[in-house]
RONULO-955598 format. One record per residue (C-alpha): residue in one letter; residue number from 0; x, y, z. Coordinates in nm, 4 decimals. Example, Ala and Ser with C-alpha at 12.3 -4.5 7.8 and 13.67 -1.06 7.14 Angstrom:
<dotis>
{residu = A	num = 0	x = 1.2300	y = -0.4500	z = 0.7800}
{residu = S	num = 1	x = 1.3670	y = -0.1060	z = 0.7140}
</dotis>
This chain:
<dotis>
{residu = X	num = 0	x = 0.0000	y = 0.0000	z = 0.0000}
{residu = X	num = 1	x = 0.1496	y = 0.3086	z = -0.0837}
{residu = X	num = 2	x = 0.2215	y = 0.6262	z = 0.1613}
{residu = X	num = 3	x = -0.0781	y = 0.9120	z = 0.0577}
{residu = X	num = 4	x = -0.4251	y = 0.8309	z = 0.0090}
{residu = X	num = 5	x = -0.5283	y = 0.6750	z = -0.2973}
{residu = X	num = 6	x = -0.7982	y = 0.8034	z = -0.5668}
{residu = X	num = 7	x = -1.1288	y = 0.6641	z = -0.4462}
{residu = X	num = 8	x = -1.3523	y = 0.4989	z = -0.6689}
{residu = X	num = 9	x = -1.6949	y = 0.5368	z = -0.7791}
{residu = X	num = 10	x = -1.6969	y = 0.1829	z = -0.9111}
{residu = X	num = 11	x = -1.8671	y = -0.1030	z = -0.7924}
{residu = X	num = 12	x = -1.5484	y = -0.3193	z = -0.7826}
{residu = X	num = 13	x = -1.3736	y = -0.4598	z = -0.4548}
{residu = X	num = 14	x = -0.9923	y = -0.3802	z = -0.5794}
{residu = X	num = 15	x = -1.0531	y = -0.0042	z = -0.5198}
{residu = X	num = 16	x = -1.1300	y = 0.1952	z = -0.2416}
{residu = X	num = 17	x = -1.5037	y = 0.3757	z = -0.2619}
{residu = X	num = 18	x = -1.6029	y = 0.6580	z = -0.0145}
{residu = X	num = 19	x = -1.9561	y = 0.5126	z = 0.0043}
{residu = X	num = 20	x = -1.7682	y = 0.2211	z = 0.1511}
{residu = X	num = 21	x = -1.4827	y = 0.4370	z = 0.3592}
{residu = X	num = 22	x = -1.8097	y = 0.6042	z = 0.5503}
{residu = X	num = 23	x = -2.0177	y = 0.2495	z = 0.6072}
{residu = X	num = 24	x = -1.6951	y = 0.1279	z = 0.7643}
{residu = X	num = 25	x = -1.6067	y = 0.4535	z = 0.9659}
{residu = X	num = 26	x = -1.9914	y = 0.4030	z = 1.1409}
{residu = X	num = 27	x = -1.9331	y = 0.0336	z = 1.2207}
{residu = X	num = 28	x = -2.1226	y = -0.1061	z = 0.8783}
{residu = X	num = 29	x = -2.0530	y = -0.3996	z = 0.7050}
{residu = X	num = 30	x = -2.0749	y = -0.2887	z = 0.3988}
{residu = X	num = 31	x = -1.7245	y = -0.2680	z = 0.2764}
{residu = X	num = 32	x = -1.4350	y = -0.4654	z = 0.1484}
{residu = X	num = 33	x = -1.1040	y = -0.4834	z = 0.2658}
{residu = X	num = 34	x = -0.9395	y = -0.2765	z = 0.0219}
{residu = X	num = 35	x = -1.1731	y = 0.0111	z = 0.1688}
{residu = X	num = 36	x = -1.0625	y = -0.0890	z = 0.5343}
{residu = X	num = 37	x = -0.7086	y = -0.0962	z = 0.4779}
{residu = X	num = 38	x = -0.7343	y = 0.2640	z = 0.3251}
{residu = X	num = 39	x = -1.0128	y = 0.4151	z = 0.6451}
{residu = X	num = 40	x = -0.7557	y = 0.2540	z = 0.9216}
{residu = X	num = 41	x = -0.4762	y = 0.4734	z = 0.7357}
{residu = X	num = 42	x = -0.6767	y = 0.7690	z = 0.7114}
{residu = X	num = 43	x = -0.7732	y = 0.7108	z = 1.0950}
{residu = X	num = 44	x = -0.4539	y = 0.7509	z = 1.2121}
{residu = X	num = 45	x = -0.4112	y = 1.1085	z = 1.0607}
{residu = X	num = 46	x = -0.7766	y = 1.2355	z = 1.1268}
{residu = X	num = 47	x = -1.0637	y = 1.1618	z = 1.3457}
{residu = X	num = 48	x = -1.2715	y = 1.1046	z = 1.0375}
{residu = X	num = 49	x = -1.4775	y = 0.7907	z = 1.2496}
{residu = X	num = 50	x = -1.5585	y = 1.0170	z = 1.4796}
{residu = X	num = 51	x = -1.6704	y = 1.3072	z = 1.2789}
{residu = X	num = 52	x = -1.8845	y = 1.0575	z = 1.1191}
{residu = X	num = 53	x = -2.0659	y = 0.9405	z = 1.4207}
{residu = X	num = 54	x = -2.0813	y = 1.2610	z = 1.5576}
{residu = X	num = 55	x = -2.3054	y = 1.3477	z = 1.2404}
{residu = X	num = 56	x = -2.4895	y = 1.0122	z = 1.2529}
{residu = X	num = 57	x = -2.5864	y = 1.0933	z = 1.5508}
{residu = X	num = 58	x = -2.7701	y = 1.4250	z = 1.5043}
{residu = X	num = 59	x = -2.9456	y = 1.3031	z = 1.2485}
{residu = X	num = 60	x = -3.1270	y = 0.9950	z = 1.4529}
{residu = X	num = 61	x = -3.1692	y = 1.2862	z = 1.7097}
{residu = X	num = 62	x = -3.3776	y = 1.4348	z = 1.4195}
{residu = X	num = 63	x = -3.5738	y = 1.1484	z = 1.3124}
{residu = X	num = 64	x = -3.6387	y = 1.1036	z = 1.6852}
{residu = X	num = 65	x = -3.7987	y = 1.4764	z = 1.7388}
{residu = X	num = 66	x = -3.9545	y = 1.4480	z = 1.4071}
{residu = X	num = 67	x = -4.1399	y = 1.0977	z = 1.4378}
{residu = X	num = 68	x = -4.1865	y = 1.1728	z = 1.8021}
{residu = X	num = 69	x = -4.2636	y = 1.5344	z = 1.8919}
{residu = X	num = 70	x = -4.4141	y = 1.6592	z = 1.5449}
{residu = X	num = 71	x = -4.5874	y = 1.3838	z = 1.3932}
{residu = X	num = 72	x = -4.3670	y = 1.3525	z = 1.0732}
{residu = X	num = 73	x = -4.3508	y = 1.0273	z = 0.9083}
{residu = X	num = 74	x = -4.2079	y = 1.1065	z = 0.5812}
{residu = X	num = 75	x = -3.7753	y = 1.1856	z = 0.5120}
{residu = X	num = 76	x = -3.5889	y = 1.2696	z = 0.2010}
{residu = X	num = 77	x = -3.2400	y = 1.2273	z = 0.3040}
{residu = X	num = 78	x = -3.0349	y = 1.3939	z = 0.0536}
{residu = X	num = 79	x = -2.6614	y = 1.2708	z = -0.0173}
{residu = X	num = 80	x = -2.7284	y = 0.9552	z = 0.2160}
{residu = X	num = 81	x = -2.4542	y = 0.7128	z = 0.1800}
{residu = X	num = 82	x = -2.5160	y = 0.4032	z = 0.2236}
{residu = X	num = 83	x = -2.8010	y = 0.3123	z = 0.4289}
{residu = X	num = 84	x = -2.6279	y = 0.1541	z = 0.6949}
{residu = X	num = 85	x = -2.5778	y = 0.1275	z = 1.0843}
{residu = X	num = 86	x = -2.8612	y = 0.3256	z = 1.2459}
{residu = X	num = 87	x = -2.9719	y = 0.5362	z = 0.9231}
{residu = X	num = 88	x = -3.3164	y = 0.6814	z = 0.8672}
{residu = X	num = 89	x = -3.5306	y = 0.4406	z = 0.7984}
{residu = X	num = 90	x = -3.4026	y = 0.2329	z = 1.0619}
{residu = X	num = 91	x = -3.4807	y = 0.4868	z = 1.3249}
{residu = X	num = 92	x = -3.8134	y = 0.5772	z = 1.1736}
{residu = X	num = 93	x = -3.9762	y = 0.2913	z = 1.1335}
{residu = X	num = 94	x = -3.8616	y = 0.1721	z = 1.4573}
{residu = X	num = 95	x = -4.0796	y = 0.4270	z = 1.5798}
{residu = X	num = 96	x = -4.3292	y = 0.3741	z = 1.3752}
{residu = X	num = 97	x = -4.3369	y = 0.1426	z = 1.0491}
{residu = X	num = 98	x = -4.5531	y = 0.3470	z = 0.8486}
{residu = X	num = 99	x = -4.2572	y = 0.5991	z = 0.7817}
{residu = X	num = 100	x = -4.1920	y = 0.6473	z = 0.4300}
{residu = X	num = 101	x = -3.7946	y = 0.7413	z = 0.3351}
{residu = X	num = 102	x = -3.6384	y = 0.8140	z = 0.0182}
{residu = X	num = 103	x = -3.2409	y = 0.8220	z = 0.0132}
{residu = X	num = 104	x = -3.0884	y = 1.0175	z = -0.2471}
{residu = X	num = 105	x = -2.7559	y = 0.9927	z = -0.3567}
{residu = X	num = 106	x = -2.5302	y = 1.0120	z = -0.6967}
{residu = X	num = 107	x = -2.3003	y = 0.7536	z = -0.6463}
{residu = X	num = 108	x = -2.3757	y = 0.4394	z = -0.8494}
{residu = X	num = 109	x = -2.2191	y = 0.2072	z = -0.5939}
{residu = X	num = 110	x = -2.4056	y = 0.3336	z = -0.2567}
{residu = X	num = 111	x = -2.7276	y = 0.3051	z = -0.4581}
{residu = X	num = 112	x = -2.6405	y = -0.0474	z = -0.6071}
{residu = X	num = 113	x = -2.5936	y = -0.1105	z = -0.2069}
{residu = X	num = 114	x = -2.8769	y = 0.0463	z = -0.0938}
{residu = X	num = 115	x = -3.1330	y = -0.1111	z = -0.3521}
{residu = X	num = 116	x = -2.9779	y = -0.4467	z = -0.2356}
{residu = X	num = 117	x = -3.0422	y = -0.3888	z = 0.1504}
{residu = X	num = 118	x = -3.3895	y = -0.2028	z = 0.1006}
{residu = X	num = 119	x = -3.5264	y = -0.4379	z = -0.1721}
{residu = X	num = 120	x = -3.7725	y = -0.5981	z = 0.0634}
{residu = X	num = 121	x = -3.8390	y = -0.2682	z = 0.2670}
{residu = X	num = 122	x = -4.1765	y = -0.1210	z = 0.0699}
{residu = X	num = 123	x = -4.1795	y = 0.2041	z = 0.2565}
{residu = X	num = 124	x = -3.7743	y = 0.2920	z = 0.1447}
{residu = X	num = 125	x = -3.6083	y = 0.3467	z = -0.1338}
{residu = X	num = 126	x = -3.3022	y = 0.5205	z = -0.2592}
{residu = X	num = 127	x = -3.3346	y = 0.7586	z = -0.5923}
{residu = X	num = 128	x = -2.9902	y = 0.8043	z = -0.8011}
{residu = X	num = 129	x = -2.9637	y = 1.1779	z = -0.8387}
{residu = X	num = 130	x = -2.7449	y = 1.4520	z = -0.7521}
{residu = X	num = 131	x = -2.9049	y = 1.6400	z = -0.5027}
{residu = X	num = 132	x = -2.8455	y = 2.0148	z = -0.6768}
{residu = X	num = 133	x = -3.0971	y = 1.8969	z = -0.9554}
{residu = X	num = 134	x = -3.3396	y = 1.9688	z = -0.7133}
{residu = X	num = 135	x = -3.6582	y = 1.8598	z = -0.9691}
{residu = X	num = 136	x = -3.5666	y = 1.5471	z = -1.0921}
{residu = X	num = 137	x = -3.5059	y = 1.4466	z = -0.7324}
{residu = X	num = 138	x = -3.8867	y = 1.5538	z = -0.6735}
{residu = X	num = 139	x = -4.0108	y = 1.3728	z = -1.0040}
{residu = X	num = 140	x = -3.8282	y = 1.1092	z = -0.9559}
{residu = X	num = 141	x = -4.1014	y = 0.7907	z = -0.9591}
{residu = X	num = 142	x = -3.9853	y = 0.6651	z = -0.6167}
{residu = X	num = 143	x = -4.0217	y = 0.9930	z = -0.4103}
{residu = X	num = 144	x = -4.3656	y = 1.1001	z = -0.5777}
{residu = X	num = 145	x = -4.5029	y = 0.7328	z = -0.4585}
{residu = X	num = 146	x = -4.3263	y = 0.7739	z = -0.1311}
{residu = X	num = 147	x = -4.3490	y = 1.1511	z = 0.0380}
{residu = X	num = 148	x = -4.6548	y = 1.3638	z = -0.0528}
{residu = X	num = 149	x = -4.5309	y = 1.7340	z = -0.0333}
{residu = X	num = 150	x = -4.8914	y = 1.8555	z = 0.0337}
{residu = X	num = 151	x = -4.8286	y = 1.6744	z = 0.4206}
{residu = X	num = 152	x = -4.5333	y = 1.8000	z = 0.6589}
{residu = X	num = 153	x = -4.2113	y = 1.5845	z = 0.5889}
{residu = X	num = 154	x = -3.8250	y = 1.6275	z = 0.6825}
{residu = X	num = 155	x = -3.5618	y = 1.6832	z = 0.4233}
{residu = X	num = 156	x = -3.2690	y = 1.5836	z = 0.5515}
{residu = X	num = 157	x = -2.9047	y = 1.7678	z = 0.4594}
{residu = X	num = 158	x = -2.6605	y = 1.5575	z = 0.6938}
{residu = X	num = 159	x = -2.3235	y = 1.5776	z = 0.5818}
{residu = X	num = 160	x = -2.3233	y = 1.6724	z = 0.2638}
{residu = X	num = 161	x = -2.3665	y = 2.0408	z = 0.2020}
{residu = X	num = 162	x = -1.9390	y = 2.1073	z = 0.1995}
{residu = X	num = 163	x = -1.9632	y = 1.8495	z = -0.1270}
{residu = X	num = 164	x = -2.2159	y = 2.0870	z = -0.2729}
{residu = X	num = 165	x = -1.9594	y = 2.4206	z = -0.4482}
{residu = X	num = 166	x = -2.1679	y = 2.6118	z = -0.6145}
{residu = X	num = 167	x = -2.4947	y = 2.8222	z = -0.5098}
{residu = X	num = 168	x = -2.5420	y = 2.5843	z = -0.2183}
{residu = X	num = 169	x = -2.8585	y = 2.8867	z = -0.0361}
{residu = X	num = 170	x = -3.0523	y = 2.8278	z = -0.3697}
{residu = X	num = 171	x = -3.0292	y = 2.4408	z = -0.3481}
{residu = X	num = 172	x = -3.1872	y = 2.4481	z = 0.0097}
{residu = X	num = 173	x = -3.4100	y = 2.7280	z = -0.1043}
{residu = X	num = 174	x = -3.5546	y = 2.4789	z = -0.3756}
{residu = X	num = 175	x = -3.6155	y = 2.2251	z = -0.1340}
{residu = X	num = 176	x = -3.7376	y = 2.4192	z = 0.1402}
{residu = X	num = 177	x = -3.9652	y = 2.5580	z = -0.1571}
{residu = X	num = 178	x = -4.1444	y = 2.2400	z = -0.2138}
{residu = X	num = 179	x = -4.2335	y = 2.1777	z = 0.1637}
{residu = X	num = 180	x = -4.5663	y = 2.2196	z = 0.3185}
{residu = X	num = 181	x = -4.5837	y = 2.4383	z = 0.6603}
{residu = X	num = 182	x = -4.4909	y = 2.2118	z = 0.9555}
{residu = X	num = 183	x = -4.2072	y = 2.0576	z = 0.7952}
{residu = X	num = 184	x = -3.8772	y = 2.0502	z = 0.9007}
{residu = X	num = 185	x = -3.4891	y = 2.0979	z = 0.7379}
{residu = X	num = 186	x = -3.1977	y = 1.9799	z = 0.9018}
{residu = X	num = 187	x = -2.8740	y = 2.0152	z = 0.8009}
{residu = X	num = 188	x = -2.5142	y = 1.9910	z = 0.9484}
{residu = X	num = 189	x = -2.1910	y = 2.1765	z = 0.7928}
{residu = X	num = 190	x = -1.8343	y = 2.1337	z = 0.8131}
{residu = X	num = 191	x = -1.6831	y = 2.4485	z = 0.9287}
{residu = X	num = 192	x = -1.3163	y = 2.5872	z = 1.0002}
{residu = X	num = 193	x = -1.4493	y = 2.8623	z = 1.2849}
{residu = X	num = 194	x = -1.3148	y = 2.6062	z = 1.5944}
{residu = X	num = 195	x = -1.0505	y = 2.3962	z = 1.4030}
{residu = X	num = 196	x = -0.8866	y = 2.5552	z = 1.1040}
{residu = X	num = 197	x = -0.5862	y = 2.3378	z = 1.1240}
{residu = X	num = 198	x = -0.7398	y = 2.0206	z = 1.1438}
{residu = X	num = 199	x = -1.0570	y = 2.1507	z = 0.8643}
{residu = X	num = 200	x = -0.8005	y = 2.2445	z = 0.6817}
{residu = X	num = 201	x = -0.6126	y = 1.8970	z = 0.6658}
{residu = X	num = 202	x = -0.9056	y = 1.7360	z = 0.6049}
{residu = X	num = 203	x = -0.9746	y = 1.9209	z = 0.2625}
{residu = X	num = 204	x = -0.6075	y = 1.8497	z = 0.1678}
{residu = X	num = 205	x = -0.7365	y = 1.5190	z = 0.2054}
{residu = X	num = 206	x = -1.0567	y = 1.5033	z = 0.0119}
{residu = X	num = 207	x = -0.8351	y = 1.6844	z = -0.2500}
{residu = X	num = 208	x = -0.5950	y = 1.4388	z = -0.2660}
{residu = X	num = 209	x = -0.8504	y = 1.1203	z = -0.2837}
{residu = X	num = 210	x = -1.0752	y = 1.3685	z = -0.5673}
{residu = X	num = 211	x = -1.3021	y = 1.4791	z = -0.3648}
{residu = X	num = 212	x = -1.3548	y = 1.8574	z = -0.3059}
{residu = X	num = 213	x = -1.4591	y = 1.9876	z = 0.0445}
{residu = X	num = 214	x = -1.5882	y = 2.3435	z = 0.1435}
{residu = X	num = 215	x = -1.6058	y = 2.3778	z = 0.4564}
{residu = X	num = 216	x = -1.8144	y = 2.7554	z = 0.5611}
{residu = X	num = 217	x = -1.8488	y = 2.9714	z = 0.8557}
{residu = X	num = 218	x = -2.1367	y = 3.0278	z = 1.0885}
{residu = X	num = 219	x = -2.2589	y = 3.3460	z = 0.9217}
{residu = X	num = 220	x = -2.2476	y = 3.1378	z = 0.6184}
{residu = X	num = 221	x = -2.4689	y = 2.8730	z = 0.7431}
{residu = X	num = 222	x = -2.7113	y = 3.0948	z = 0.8675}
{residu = X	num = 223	x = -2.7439	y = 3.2784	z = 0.5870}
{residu = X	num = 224	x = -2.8618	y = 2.9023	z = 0.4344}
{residu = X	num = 225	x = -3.1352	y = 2.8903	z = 0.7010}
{residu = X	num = 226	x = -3.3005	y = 3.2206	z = 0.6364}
{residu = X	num = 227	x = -3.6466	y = 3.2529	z = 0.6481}
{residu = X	num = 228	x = -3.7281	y = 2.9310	z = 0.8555}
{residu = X	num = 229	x = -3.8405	y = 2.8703	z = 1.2238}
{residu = X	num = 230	x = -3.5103	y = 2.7478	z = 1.4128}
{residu = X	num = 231	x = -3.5730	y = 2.5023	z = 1.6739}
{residu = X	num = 232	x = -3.3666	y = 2.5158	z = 1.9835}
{residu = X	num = 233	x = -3.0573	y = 2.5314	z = 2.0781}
{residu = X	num = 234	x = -3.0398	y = 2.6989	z = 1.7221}
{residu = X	num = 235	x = -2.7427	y = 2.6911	z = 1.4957}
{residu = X	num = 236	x = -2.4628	y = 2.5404	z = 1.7334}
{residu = X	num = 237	x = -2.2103	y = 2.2553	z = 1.7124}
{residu = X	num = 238	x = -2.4004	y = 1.9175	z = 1.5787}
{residu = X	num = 239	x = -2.2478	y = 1.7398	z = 1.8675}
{residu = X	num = 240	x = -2.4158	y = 1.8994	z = 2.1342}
{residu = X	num = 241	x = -2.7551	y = 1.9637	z = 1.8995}
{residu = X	num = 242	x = -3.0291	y = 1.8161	z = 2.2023}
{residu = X	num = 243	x = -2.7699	y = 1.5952	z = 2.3151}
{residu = X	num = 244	x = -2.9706	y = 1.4988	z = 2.6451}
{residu = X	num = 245	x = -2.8447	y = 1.1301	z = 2.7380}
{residu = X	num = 246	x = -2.6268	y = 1.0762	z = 2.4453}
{residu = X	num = 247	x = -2.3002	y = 1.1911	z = 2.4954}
{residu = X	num = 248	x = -2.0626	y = 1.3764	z = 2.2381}
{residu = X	num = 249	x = -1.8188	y = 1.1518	z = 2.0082}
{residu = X	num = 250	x = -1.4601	y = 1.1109	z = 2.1657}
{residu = X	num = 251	x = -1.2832	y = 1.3550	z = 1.9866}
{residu = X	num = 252	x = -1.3403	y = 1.7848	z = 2.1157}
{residu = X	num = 253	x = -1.1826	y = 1.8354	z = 1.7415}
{residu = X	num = 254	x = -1.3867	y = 1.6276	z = 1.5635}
{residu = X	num = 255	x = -1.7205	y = 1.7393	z = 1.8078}
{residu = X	num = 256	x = -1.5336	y = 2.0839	z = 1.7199}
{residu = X	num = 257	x = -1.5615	y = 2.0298	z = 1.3485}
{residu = X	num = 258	x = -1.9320	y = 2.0620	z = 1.2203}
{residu = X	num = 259	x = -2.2287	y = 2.2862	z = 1.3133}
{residu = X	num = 260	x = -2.6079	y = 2.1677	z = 1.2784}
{residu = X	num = 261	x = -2.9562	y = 2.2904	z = 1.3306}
{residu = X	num = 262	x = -3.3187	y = 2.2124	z = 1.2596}
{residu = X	num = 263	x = -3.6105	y = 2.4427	z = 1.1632}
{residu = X	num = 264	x = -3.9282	y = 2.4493	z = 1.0179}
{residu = X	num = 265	x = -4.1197	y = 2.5387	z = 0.7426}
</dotis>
């Protein structure tokens, strides 16, 4: 194995690494190959990636919780999903209730070759091949119109993967948030270099190296993305201690450090 970080693949073979795959294994999945572990347990040992992960991860079942639970909303779009793995959104949804209805979204032709695999006998789930900035054929896409009825409150879900997202990122959430009925919810976390330039700053080295482009944005910039909705408390803070009550932060302060989140509503 060579020294840097090799060029992860899009490609459904098991001789190259995949990011899909990198993530599944970073959250305790099983999901990957060994190619793709060999490369995550380098990667590891430079930056708290796994924990950043989780750390994400977890806000978002903290969202499907409050949503399923406190506001009656049994419908997610989760936008730039990954691979549907280890305590995901349909998982926590329809543990709560199996009525839920959730459509992953994601461009990557191997996490949706994955994802159709694991959610082939799941009726209310399904994952839509799409990137997320074409924000209409997302919502005319066959799979969400049978699954989430935009007349009725749902959550769209942007966990993760707004720093992949370059260009006009405000006008992609506007489009979304512009096809929601009142009483739904956004959520969406952000990587940011306000608490840990040094490290934020490795990281898109990183992502550079392996062709992957990262950009991470300030709190004023983040805000500006939630204008005009209803935030729910604590507001815009660190994801990691987003209505943390009773589950604690990941191990890492840097990687806790690294992204902000919030919630609010239509």
């Amino acid at each position: 194995m060579q020294d840097g970080p090799q060029r992860v693949t899009t490609k459904g073979d098991s001789e190259r690494p995949n990011v899909a795959r990198l993530f599944d294994y970073y959250l305790g999945g099983a999901h990957n190959f060994a190619v793709d572990r060999v490369l995550a347990e380098q990667i590891i040992q430079k930056f708290p990636v796994a924990e950043m992960a989780r750390t994400i991860r977890s806000f978002s079942r903290r969202v499907v919780r409050l949503c399923v639970e406190e506001y009656g909303i049994r419908q997610f779009l989760d936008l730039g999903s990954g691979i549907p793995t280890a305590g995901n959104v349909h998982e926590v949804a329809q543990s709560l209730d199996p009525s839920c209805n959730v459509v992953y979204v994601d461009s990557d032709p191997v996490t949706v070759a994955h994802a159709r695999t694991m959610l082939r006998d799941n009726l209310n789930a399904a994952i839509v091949q799409s990137d997320i900035c074409d924000v209409g054929a997302v919502l005319r896409h066959p799979e969400t119109r049978r699954l989430i009825d935009f007349t009725q409150p749902a959550a769209v879900l942007m966990v993760g993967v707004l720093p992949y997202v370059a260009d006009e990122p405000a006008g992609v959430i506007a489009r979304y948030r512009a096809a929601l009925s009142e009483s739904s919810v956004l959520a969406l976390t952000h990587l940011t270099k306000d608490v840990e330039p040094e490290l934020v700053g490795r990281l898109v080295g990183l992502g550079d190296d392996m062709g992957s482009t990262l950009v991470p944005r300030s709190k004023q910039d983040v805000e500006e993305f939630l204008c005009g909705l209803k935030l729910l408390e604590p507001g815009l803070v660190l994801a990691a201690h987003w209505r943390s009550d009773g589950e604690l932060p990941g191990t890492s302060a840097a990687a806790d450090a690294s992204t902000y989140g919030a919630v609010g509503m239509v």
